[in-house]
C-alpha positions as CSV (number, residue, x, y, z in Angstrom):
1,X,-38.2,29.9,-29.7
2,X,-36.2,30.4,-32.7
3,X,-34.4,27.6,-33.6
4,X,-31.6,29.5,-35.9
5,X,-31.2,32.0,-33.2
6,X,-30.3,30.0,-30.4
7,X,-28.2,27.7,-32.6
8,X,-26.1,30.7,-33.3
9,X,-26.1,31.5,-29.6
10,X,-24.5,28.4,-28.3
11,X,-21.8,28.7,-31.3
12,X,-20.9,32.9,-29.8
13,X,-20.8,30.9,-26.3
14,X,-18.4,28.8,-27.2
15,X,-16.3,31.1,-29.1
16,X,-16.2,33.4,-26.5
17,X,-16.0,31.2,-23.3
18,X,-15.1,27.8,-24.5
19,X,-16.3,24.7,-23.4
20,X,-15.2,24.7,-19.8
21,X,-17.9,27.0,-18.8
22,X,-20.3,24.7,-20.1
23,X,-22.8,22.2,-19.1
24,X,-22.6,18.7,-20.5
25,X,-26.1,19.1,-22.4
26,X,-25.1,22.0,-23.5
27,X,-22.2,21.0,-25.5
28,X,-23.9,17.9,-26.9
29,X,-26.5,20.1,-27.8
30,X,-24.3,22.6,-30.0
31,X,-22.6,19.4,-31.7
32,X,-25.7,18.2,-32.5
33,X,-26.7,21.4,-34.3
34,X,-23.7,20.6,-36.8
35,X,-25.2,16.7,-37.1
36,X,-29.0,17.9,-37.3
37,X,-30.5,20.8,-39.6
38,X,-32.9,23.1,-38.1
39,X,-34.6,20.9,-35.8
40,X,-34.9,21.7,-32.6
41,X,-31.6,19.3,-30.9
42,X,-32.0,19.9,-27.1
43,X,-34.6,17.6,-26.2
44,X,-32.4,14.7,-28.1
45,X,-29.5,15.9,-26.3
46,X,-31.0,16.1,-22.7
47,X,-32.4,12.3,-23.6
48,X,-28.8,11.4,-24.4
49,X,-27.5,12.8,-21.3
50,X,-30.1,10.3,-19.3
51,X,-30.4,7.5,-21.2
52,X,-26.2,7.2,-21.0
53,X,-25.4,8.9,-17.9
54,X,-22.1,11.2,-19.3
55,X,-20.9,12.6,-22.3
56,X,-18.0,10.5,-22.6
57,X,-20.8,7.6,-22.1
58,X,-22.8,9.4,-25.2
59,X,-19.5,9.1,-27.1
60,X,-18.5,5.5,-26.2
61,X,-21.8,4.5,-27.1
62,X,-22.5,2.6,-30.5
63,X,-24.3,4.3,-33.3
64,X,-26.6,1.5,-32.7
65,X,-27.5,2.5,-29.6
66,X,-27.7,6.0,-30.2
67,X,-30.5,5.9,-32.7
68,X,-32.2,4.2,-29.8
69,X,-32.7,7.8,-28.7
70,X,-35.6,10.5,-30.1
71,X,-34.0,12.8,-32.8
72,X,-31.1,10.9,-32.9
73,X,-31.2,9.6,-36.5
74,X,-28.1,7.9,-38.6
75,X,-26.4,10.8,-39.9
76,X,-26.1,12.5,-36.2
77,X,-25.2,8.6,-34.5
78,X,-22.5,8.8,-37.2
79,X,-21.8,11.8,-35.8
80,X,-21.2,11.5,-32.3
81,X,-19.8,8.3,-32.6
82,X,-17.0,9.8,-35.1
83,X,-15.6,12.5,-32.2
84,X,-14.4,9.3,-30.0
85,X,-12.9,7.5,-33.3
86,X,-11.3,10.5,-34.0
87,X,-10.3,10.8,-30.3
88,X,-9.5,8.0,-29.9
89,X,-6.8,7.6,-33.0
90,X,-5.1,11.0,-31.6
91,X,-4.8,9.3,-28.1
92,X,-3.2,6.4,-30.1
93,X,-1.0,9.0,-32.2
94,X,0.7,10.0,-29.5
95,X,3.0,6.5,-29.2
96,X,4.2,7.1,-32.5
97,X,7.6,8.2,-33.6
98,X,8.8,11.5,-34.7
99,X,8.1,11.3,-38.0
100,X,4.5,10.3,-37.1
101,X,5.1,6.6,-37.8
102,X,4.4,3.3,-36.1
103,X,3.8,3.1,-32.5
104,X,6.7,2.6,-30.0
105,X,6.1,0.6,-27.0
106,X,9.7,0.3,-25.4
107,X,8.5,0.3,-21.8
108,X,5.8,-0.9,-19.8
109,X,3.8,2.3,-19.2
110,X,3.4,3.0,-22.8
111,X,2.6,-0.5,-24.0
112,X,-0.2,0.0,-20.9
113,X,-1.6,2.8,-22.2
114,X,-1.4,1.7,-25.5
115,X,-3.7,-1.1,-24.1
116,X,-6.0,0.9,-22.2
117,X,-6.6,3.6,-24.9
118,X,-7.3,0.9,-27.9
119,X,-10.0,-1.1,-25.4
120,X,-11.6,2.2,-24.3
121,X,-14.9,1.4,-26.2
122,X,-15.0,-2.6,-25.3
123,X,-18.1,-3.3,-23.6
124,X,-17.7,-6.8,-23.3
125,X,-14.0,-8.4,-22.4
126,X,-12.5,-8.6,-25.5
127,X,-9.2,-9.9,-26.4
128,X,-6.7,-7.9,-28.5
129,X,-3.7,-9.2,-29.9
130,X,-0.2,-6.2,-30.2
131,X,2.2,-7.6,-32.9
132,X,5.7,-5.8,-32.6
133,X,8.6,-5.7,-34.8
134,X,12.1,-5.8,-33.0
135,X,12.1,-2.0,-32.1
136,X,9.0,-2.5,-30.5
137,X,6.9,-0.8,-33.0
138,X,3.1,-2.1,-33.2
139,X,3.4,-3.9,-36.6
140,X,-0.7,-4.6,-35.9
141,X,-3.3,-4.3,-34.0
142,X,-6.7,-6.4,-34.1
143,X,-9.4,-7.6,-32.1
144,X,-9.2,-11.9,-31.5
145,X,-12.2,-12.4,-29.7
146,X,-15.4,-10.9,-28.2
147,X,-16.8,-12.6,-25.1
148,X,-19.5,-11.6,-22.6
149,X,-19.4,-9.3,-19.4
150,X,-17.3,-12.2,-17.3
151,X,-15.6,-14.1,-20.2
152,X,-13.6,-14.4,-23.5
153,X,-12.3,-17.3,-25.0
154,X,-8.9,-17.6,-26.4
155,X,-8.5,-19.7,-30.0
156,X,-4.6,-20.2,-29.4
157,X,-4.2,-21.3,-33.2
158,X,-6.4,-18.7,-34.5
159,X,-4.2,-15.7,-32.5
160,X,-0.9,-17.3,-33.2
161,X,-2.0,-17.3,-37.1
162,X,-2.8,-13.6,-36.4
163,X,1.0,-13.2,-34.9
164,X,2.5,-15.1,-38.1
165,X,0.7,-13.5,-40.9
166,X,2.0,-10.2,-39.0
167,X,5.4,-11.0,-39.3
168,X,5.9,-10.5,-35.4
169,X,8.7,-10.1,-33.3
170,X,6.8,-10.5,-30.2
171,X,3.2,-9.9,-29.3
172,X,1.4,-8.5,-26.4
173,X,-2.4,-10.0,-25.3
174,X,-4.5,-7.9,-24.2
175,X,-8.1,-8.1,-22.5
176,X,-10.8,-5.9,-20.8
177,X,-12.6,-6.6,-17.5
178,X,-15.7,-4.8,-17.4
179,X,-16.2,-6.0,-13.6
180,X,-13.7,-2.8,-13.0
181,X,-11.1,-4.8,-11.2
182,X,-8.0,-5.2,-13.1
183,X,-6.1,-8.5,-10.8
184,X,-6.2,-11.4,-12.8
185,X,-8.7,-14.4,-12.1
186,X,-7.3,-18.4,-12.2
187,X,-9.0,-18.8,-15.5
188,X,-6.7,-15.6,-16.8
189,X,-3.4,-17.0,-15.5
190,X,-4.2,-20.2,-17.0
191,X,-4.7,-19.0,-20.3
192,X,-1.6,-17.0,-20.5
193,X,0.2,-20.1,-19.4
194,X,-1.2,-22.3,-22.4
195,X,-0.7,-19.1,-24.6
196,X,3.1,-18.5,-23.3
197,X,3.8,-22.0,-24.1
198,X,2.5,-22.2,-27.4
199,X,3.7,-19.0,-28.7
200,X,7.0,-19.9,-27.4
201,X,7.2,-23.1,-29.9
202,X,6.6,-21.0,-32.8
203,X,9.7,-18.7,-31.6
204,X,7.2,-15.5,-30.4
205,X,8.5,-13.4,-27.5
206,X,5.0,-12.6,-25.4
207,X,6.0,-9.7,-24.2
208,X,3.3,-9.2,-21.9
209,X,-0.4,-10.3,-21.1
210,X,-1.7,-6.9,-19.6
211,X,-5.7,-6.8,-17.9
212,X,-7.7,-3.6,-18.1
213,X,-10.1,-2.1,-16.2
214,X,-11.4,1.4,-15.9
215,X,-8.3,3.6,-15.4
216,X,-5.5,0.7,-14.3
217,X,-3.9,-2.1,-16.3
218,X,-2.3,-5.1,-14.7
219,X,1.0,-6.7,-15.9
220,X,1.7,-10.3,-16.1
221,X,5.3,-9.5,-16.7
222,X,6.2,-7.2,-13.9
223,X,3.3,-8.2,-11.5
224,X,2.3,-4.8,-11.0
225,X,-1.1,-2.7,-11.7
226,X,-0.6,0.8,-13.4
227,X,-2.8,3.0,-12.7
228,X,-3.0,6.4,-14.5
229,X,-4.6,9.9,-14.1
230,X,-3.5,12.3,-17.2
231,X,-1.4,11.8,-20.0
232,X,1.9,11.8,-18.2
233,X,0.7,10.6,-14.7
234,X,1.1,7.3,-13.6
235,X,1.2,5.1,-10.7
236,X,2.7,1.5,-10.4
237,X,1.0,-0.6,-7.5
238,X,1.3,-3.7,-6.1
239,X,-1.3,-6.2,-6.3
240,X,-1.5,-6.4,-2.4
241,X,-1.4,-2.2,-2.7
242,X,-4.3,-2.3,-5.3
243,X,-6.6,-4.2,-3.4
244,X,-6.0,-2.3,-0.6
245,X,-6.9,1.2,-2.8
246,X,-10.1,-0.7,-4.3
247,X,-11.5,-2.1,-0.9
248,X,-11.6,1.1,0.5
249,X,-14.5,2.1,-2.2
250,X,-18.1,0.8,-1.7
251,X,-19.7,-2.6,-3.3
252,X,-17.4,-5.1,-5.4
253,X,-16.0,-5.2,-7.3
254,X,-14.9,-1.8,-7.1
255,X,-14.7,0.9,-9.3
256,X,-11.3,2.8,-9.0
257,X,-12.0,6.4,-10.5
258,X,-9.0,8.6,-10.9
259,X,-6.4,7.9,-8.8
């Protein structure tokens, strides 16, 4: 097969269908022709597809792990791994004011979002720390700690540093759970409690401690778990309402999905 030709017939494809119409390889395969000169890219991008499950799995993944694939060299890891950066810093673009400034976060649907969008690539639970000025604008964002599948620790002196040197109004703490079951667990509420206290010596509002997993974020502050479905659909639920949406899935914990 010629490799030119049927580079330049997935590009008229596209420009004549767009992506919709097609398959998942398929449009790895035609970004990988932009990543990856005149080899043949469809065998790396089928292996891709496998080895990760999903395109947005291909794109979460690091570039680490994609060069882990046949084919898939440094230049095209780069790459891939640059369309969820770049995706990802849009997503976050869209909290900013209208002169394309700082973040707001005056309610607690955004400052969710927020949350879930920033942690969208954490495969381990790892704790982020929000620092917000007295409009609520994200002064900074930064990752504190990096934990395991089941953990993180929390260096109360080490964040609270982070929140000075900041300048901070208030701060938000944020963390992932990869078990895809957003309610807290005992070790959680403790935490926030020794956090809470602390912060609230050195004069920090703690706006919020907010848990993520897959599509839903819970709220320490309003004891509720927002779950969303698009950029402008969202659904408040009880803990109690929660659990009873998650049991009704197979296996636990439970994966949510879109609800």
């Amino acid at each position: 097969m010629n490799a030119s030709g049927h580079r330049e017939r997935l590009r008229e494809s596209y420009l004549e269908n767009g992506i919709l119409g097609m398959a998942d390889h398929v449009v790895l395969e035609l970004l990988l022709t932009y990543a990856i000169p005149r080899s043949d890219v469809k065998p790396a991008a089928r292996e891709c597809m496998r080895a990760f499950g999903s395109l947005e799995n291909v794109f979460l993944a690091s570039p680490q792990e994609l060069q882990r694939i046949k084919g898939i060299g440094p230049s095209a890891a780069c790459f891939l791994h640059l369309i969820f950066e770049i995706n990802q810093r849009v997503l976050l673009q869209r909290f900013s004011d209208k002169t394309g400034g700082k973040a707001i976060l005056s309610n607690p649907q955004d400052a969710c979002r927020y949350a879930l969008y920033s942690s969208l690539s954490d495969h381990y639970e790892t704790l982020r720390l929000i620092c917000l000025d007295a409009r609520y604008r994200v002064r900074h964002s930064t990752v504190v700690s990096v934990g395991s599948l089941t953990d993180v620790p929390l260096d109360t002196r080490r964040v609270l540093e982070s929140a000075l040197l900041s300048r901070a109004h208030a701060v938000i703490l944020t963390h992932n759970h990869p078990s895809q079951n957003a309610l807290p667990s005992p070790a959680d509420t403790e935490t926030f409690t020794q956090f809470y206290a602390a912060a609230e010596k050195l004069g920090f509002g703690v706006l919020d401690q907010l848990i993520i997993s897959d599509n839903c974020v819970y709220s320490y502050q309003n004891d509720l778990v927002y779950c969303f479905s698009g950029p402008g659909e969202c659904k408040a639920l009880s803990p109690d309402m929660y659990l009873d949406l998650i049991s009704k899935k197979k296996g636990y914990p439970y994966e949510i999905g879109v609800v």
